[in-house]
N, C-alpha and C positions, 0 to 999 in steps of 0.2 A: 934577706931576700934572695939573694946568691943561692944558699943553700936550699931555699925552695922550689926555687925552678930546677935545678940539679936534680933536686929528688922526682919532681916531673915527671922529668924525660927519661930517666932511669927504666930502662928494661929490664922484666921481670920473668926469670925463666921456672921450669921445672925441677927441685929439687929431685935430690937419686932416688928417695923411696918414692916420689909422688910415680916418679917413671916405674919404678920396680910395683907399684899397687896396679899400675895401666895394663904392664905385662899382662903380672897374674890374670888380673879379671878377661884381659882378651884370650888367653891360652885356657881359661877356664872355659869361655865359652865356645872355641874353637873344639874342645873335645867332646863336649855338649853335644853340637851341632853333630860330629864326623859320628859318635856311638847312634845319635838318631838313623844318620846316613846307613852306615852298617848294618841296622836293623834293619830298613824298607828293604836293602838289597836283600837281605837274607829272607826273607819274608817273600820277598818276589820274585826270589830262583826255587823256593818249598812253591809258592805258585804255579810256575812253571811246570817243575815235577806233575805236581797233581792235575794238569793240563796234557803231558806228556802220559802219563800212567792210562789214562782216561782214551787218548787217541790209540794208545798200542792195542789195550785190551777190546778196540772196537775192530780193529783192523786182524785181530789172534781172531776174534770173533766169528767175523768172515770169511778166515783162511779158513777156519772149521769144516765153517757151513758149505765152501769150496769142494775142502780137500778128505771131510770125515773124520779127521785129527790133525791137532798144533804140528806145528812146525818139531822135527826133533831136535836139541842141542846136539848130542852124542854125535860125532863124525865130522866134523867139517866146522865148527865157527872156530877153528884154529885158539882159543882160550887155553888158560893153563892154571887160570882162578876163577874159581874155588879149586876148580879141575876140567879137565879135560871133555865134563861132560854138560860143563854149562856155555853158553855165548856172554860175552859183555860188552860192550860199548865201547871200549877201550882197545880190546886185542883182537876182536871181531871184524871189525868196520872192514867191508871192503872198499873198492876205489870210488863206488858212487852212495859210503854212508851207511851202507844197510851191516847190521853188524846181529841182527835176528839173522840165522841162519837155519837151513832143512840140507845135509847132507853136501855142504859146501855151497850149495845156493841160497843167494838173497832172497827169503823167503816171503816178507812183506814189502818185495818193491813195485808188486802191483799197486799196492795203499799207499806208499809213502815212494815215488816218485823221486823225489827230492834226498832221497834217502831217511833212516828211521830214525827219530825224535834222540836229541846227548843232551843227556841231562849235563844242565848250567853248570860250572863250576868244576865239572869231574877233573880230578890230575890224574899222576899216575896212582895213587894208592886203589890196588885192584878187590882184597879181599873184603868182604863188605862186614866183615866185623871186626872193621879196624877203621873207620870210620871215613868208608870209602866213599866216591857221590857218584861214582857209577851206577850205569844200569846193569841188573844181573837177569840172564832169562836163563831159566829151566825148564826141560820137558823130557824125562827121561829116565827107565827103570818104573821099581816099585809097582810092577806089575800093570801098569796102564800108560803105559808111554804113549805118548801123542794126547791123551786123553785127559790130561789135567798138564796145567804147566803153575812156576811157579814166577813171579817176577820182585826182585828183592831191589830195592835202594835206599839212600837214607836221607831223613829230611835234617834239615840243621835247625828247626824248631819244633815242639815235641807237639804233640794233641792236633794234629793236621786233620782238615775234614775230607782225607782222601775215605775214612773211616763210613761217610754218609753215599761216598759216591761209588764207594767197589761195588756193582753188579753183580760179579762173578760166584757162583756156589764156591765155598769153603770148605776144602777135602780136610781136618786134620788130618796129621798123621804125627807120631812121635818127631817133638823139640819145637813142636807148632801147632800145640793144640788150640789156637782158638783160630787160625787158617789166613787174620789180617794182619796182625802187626807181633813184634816182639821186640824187646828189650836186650841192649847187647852194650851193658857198663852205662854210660850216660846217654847213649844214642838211639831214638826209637827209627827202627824200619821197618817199611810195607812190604808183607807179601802177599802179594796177589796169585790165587789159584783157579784154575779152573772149573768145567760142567764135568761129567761124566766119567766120577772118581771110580777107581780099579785098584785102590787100597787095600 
């Protein structure tokens, strides 16, 4: 009788592997969850972009119809990548954001007040075929400067419908013949070109 009540009231815990299977399953689903996480970010800063891509090329649009041609890179958005003849996001910006530059002036801060659109996520990696998340603007040389510009970045998920929403006529010209997108190792980037090629 002794020894039945003993055994009662006896507490009963978790053996080592019952705790070591609790682990696993929690840390399994912990990683679960965080790669889901990681994906919507990703997915919703390539968002973003194509948001951004979309307001620039309205705002180039009306500098146009303004000024009779884009903005020029060459001279003034202070850049050193690709070269000296493009603006980026990164070495551009001046103090109120605008980092599209016309000859050292903020050239779309009539559009963008606030200053112009950084794409999500950019560090420092500037050259964009190295898997940069800067914005890259060109508009310069190749016989029609002002008159077509280019605008380069890269999404971190591939088949983007920035594909359905470019507007813009499509200049090829040699290392970009189809005028939207190309391939550079694993990474797909948009370029967007402009009207009134001088190729």
């Amino acid at each position: 009788m002794l020894y039945t009540v003993c055994m009662r009231n006896r507490t009963h815990g978790f053996t080592l592997i019952e705790l070591l299977v609790v682990i696993s399953i929690i840390g399994l689903l912990s990683s679960v969850v965080l790669a889901s996480l990681d994906s919507a970010r990703s997915k919703a800063r390539d968002a973003q972009r194509i948001r951004d891509i979309d307001q620039i090329m309205t705002a180039l649009e009306l500098y146009y119809a303004d000024n009779g041609h884009y903005p020029y890179s060459s001279g003034g958005c202070g850049a050193t990548s690709p070269n000296g003849a493009w603006c980026n996001s990164v070495q551009s910006q001046d103090a109120n954001g605008n980092w599209i530059r016309h000859l050292g002036a903020p050239a779309l801060a009539e559009y963008f007040p606030d200053g112009d659109p950084i794409s999500p996520g950019q560090d420092g990696t500037l050259n964009f075929a190295n898997n940069s998340k800067a914005y890259f603007y060109y508009s310069s040389g190749y016989g029609g400067s002002g008159q077509w510009y280019m605008f380069v970045t890269a999404f971190e998920n591939p088949n983007q419908q920035i594909h359905q929403i470019d507007r813009v006529t499509s200049c090829p010209y040699s290392g970009y013949p189809n005028g939207y997108t190309f391939i550079y190792g694993p990474q797909e980037y948009v370029v967007t070109i402009g009207r009134n090629c001088q190729l």
